[in-house]
DRENPA-3360 file (N, C-alpha, C; in nm, 2 decimals, always signed):
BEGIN
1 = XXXXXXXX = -1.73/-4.43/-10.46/-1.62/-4.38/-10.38/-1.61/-4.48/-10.26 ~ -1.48/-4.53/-10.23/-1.47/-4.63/-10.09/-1.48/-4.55/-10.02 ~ -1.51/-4.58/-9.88/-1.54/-4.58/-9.73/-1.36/-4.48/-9.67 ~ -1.27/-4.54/-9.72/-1.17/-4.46/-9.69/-1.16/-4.33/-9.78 ~ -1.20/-4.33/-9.86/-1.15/-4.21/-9.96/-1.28/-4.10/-9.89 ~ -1.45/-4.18/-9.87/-1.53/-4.07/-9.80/-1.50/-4.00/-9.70 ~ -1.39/-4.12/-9.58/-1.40/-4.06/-9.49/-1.27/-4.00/-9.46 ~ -1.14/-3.98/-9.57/-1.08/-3.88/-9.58/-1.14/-3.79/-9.64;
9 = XXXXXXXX = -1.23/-3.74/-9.71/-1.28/-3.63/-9.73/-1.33/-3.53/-9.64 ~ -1.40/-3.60/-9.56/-1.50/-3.59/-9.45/-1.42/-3.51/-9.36 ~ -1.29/-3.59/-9.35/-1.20/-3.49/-9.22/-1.13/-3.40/-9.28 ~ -1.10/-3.40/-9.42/-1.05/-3.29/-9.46/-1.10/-3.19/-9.46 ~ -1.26/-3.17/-9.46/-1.32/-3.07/-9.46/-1.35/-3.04/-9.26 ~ -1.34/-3.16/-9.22/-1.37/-3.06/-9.07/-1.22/-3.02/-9.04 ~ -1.12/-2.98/-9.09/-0.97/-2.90/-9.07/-1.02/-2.78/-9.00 ~ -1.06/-2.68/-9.06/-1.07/-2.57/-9.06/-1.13/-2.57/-8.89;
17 = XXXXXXXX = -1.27/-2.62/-8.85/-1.36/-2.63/-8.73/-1.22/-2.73/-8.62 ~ -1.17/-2.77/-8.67/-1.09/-2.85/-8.58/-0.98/-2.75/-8.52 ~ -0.90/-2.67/-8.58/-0.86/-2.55/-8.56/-0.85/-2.46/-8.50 ~ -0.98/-2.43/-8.52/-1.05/-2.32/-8.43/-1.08/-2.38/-8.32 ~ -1.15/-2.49/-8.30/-1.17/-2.56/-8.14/-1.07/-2.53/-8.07 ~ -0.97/-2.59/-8.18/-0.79/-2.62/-8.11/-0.76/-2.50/-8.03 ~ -0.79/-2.40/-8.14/-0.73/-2.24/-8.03/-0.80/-2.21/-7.93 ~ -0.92/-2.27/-7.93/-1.01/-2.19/-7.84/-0.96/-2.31/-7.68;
25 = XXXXXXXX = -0.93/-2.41/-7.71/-0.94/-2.52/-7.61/-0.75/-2.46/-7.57 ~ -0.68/-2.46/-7.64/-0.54/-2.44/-7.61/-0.55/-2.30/-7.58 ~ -0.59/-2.18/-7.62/-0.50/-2.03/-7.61/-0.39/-1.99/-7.70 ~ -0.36/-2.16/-7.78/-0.21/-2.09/-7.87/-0.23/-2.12/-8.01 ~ -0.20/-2.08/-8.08/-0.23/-2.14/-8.22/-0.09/-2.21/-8.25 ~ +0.04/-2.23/-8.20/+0.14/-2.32/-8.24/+0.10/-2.47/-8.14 ~ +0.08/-2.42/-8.00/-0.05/-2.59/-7.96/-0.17/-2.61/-8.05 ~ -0.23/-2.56/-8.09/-0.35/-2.57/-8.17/-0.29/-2.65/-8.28;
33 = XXXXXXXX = -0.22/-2.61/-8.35/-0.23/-2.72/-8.49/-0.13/-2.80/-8.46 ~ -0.07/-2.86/-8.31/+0.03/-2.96/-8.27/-0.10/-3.07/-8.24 ~ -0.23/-2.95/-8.13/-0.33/-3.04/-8.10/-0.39/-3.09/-8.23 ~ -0.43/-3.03/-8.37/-0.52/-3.08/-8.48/-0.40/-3.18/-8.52 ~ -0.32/-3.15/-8.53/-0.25/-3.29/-8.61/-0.24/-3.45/-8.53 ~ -0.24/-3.41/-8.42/-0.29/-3.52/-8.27/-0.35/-3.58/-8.34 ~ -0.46/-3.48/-8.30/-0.62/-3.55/-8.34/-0.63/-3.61/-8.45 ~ -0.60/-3.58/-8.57/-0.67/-3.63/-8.73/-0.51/-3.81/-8.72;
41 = XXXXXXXX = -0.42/-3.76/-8.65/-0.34/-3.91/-8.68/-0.43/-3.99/-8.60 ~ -0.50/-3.95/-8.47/-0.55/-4.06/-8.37/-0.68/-4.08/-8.47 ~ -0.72/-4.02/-8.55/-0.86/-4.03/-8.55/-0.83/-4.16/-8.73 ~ -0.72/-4.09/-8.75/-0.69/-4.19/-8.92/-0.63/-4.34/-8.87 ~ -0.56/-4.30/-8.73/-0.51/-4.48/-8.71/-0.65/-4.53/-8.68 ~ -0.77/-4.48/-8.64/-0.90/-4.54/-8.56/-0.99/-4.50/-8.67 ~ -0.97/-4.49/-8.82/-1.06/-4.50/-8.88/-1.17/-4.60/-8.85 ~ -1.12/-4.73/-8.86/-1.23/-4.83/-8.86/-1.30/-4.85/-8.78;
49 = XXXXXXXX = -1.33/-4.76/-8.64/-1.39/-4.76/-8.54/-1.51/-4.64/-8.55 ~ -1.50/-4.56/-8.64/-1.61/-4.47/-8.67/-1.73/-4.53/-8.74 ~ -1.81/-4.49/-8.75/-1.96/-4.55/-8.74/-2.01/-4.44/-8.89 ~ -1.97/-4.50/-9.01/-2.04/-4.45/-9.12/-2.17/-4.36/-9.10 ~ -2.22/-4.29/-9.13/-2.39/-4.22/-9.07/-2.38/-4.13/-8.96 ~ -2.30/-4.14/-8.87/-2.29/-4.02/-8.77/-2.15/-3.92/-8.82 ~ -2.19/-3.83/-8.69/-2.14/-3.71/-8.72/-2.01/-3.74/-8.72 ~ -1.90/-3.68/-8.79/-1.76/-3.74/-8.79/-1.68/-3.60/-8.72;
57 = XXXXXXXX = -1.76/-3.46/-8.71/-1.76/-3.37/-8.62/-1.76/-3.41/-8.50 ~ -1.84/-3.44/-8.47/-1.85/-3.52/-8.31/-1.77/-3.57/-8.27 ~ -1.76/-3.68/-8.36/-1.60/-3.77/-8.31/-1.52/-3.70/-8.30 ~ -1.46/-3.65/-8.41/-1.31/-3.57/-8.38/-1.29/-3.49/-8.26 ~ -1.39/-3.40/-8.26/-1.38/-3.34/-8.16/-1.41/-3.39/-8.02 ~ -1.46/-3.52/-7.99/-1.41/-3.54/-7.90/-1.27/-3.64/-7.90 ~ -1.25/-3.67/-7.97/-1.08/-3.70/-7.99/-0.97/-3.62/-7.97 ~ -1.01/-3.50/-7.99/-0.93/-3.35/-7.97/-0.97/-3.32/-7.82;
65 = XXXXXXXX = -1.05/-3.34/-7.79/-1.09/-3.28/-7.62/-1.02/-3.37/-7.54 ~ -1.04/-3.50/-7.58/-0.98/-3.60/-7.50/-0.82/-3.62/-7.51 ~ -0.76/-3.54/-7.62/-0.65/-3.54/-7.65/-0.58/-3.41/-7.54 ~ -0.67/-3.31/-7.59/-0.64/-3.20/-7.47/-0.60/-3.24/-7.34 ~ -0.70/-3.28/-7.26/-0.71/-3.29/-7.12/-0.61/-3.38/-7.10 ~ -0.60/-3.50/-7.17/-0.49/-3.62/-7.12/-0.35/-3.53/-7.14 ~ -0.29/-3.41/-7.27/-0.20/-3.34/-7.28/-0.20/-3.27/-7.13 ~ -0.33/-3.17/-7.06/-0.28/-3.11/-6.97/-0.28/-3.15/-6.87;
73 = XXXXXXXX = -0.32/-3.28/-6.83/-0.26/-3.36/-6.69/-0.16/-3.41/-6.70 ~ -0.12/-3.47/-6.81/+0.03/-3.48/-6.83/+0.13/-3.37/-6.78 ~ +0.11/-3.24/-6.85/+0.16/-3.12/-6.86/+0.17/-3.05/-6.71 ~ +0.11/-3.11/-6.62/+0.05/-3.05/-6.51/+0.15/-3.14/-6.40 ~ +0.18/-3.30/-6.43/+0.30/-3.30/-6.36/+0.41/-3.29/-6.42 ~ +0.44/-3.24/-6.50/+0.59/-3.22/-6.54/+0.64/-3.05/-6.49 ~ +0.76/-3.10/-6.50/+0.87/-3.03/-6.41/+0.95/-2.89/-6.49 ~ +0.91/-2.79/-6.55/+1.00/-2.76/-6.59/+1.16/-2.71/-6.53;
81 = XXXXXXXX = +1.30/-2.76/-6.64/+1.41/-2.76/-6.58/+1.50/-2.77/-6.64 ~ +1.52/-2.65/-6.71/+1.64/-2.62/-6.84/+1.76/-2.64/-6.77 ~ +1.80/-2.63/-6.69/+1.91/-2.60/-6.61/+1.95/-2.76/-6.56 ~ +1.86/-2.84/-6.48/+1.88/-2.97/-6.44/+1.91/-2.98/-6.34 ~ +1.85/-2.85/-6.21/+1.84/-2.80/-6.08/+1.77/-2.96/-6.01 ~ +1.64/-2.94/-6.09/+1.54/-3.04/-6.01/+1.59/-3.15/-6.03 ~ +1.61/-3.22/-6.14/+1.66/-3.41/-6.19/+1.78/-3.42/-6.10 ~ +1.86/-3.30/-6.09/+1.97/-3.34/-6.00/+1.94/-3.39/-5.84;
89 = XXXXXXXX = +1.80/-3.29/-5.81/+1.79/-3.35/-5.68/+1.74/-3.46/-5.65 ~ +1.63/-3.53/-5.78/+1.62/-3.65/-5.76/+1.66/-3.77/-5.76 ~ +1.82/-3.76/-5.81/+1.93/-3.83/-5.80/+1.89/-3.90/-5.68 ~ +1.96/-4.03/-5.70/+1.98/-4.12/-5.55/+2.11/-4.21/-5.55 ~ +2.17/-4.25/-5.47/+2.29/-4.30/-5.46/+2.21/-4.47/-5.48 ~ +2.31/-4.55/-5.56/+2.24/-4.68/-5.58/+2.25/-4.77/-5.47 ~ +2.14/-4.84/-5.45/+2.17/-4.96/-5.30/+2.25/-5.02/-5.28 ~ +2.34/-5.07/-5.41/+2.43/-5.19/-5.39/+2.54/-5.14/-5.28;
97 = XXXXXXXX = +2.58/-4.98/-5.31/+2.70/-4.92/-5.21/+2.67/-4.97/-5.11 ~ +2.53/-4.96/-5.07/+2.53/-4.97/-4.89/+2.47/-5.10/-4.88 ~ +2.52/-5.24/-4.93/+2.54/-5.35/-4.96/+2.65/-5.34/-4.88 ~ +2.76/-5.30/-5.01/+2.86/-5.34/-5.01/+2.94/-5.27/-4.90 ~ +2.93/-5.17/-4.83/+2.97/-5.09/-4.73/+2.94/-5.16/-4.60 ~ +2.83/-5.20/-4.60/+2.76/-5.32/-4.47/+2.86/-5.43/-4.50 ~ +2.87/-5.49/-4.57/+2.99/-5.59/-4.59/+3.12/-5.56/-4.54 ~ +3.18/-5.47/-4.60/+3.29/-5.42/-4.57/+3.28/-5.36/-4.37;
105 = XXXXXXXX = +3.16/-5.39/-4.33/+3.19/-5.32/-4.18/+3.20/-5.42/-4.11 ~ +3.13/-5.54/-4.16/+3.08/-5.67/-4.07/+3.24/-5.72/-4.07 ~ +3.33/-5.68/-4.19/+3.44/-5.75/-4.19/+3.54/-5.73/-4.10 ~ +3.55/-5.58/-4.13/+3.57/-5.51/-4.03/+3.55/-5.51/-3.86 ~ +3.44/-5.55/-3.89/+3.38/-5.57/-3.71/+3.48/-5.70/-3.65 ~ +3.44/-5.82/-3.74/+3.50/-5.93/-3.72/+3.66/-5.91/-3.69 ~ +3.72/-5.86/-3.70/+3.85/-5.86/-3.75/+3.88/-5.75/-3.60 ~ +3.80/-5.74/-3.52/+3.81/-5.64/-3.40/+3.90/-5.73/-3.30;
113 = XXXXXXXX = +3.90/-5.71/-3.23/+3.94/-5.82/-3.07/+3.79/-5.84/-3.00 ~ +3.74/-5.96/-2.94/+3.61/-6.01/-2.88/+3.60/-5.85/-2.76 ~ +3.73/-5.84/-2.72/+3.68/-5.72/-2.58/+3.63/-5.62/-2.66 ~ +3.69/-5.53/-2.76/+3.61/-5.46/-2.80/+3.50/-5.44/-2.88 ~ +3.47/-5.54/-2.98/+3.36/-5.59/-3.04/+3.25/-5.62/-2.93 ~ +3.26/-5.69/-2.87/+3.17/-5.71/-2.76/+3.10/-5.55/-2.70 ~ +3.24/-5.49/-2.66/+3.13/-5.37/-2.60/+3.12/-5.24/-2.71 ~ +3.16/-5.23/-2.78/+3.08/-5.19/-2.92/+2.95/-5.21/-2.96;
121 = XXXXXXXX = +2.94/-5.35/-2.97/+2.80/-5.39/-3.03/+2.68/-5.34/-2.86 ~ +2.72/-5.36/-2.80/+2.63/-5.33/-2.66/+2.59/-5.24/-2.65 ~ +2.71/-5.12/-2.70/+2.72/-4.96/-2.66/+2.64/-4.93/-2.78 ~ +2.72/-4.95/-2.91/+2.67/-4.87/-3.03/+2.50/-4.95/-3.10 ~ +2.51/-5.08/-3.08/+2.43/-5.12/-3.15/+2.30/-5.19/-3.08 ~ +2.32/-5.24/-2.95/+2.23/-5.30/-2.89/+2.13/-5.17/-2.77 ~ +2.22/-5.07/-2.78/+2.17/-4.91/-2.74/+2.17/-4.93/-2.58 ~ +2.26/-5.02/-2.49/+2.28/-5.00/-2.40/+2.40/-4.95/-2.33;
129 = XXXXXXXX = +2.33/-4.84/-2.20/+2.45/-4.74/-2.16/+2.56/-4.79/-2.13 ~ +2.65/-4.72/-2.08/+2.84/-4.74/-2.07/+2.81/-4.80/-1.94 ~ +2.70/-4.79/-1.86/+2.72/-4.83/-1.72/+2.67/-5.01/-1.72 ~ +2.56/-5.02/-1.83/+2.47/-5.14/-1.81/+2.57/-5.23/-1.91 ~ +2.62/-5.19/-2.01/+2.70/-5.24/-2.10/+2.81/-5.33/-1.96 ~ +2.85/-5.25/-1.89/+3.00/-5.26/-1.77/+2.95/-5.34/-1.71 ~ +2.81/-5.37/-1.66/+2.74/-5.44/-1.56/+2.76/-5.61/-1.63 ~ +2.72/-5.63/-1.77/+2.70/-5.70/-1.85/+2.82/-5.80/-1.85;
137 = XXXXXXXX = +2.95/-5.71/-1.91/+3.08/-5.73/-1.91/+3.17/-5.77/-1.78 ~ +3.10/-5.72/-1.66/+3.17/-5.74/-1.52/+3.31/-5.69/-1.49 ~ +3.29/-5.53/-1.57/+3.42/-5.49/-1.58/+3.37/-5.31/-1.51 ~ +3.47/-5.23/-1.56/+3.43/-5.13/-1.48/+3.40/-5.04/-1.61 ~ +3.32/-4.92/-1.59/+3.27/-4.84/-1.68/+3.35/-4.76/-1.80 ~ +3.51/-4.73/-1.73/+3.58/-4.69/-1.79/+3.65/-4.75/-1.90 ~ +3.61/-4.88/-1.84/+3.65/-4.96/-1.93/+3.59/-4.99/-2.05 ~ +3.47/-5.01/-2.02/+3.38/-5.00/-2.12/+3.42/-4.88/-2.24;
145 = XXXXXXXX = +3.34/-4.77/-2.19/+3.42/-4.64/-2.26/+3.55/-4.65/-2.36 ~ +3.65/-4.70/-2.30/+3.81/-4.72/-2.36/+3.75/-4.86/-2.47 ~ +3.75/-4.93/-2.45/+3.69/-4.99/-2.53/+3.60/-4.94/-2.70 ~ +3.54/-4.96/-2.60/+3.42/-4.87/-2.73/+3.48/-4.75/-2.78 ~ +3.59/-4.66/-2.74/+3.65/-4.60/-2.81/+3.76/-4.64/-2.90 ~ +3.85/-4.74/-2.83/+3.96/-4.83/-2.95/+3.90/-4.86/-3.05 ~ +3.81/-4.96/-3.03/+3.71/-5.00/-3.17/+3.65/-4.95/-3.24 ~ +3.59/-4.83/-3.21/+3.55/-4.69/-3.30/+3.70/-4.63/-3.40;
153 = XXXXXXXX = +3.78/-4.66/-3.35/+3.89/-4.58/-3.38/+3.96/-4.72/-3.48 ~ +4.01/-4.82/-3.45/+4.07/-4.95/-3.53/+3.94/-4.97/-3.64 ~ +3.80/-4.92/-3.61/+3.71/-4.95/-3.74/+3.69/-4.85/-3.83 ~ +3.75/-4.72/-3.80/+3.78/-4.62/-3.90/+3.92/-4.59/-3.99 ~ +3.99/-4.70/-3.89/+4.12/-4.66/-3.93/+4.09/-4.86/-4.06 ~ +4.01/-4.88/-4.03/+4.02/-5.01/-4.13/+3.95/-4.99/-4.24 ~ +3.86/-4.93/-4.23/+3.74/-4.87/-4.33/+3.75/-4.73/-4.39 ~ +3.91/-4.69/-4.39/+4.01/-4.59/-4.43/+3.87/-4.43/-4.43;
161 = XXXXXXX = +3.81/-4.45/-4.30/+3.74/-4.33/-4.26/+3.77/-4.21/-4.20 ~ +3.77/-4.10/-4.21/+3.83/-3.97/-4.17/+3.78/-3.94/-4.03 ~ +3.65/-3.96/-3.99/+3.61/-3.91/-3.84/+3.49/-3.99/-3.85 ~ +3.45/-4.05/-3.67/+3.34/-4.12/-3.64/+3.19/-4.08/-3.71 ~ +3.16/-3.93/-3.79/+3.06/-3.91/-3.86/+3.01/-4.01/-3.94 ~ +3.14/-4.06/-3.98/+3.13/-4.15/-4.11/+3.13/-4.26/-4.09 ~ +3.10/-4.33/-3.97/+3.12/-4.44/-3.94/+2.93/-4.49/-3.88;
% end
């Protein structure tokens, strides 16, 4: 008898003990013989790694234990989600938009007048107040303000925006 034909015999006969492990390690008997059939394909692709003279019980079963535990840490992060509640939340909007949205504002910016661009970027972007912005400019505060509000307003009306939220 060759070495393959013994050592399908060999596992054919530990079915039965493999089984019963399975239920006892799972709780289910439809996991149980998902886990024995695991086991005996991992253990038939890895024939040639078994050691003729030892226990072929041993092996398998820890092929099946090891099979187990990697199944329930797997099992342990997954999500169940018939519905598609959760995958929806982990949706994300792709980066290129806010690429191309940053492009579209710079163009926009550009395309402003220097008075208001100037106190825009001071007010909105460089985070200095309406008073220190006016200091800067050598103009008066109100002005500033009027400003920085045209440009808020000509860069929503360019960037076809409905209200400064969105800007």
């Amino acid at each position: 008898m060759t070495a393959l034909v013994a050592f399908k015999s060999a596992l054919l006969a530990e079915l039965p003990s493999l089984r019963a492990f399975a239920i006892s390690l799972s709780g289910s008997h439809d996991h149980a013989d998902d886990l024995v059939q695991e086991t005996v394909m991992k253990a038939w692709s890895a024939h040639a790694s078994f050691s003729p003279g030892t226990s072929i019980r041993a092996w398998l079963f820890t092929i099946m234990r090891n099979t187990y535990f990697s199944q329930y840490r797997k099992a342990r992060r997954e999500v169940q989600d018939s519905d598609g509640e959760a995958a929806a939340r982990l949706v994300s909007a792709p980066a290129q938009n806010g690429h191309l949205d940053l492009a579209d504002f710079r163009v926009a910016l550009e395309k402003l007048p220097d008075d208001q661009r100037e106190a825009l970027i001071l007010v909105g972007a460089s985070g200095f107040s309406c008073e220190e912005a006016a200091e800067i400019c050598g103009c008066a505060v109100g002005t500033i303000k009027s400003r920085v509000n045209r440009a808020r307003q000509k860069l929503m009306q360019m960037m076809a925006m409905q209200n400064a939220a969105d800007l």
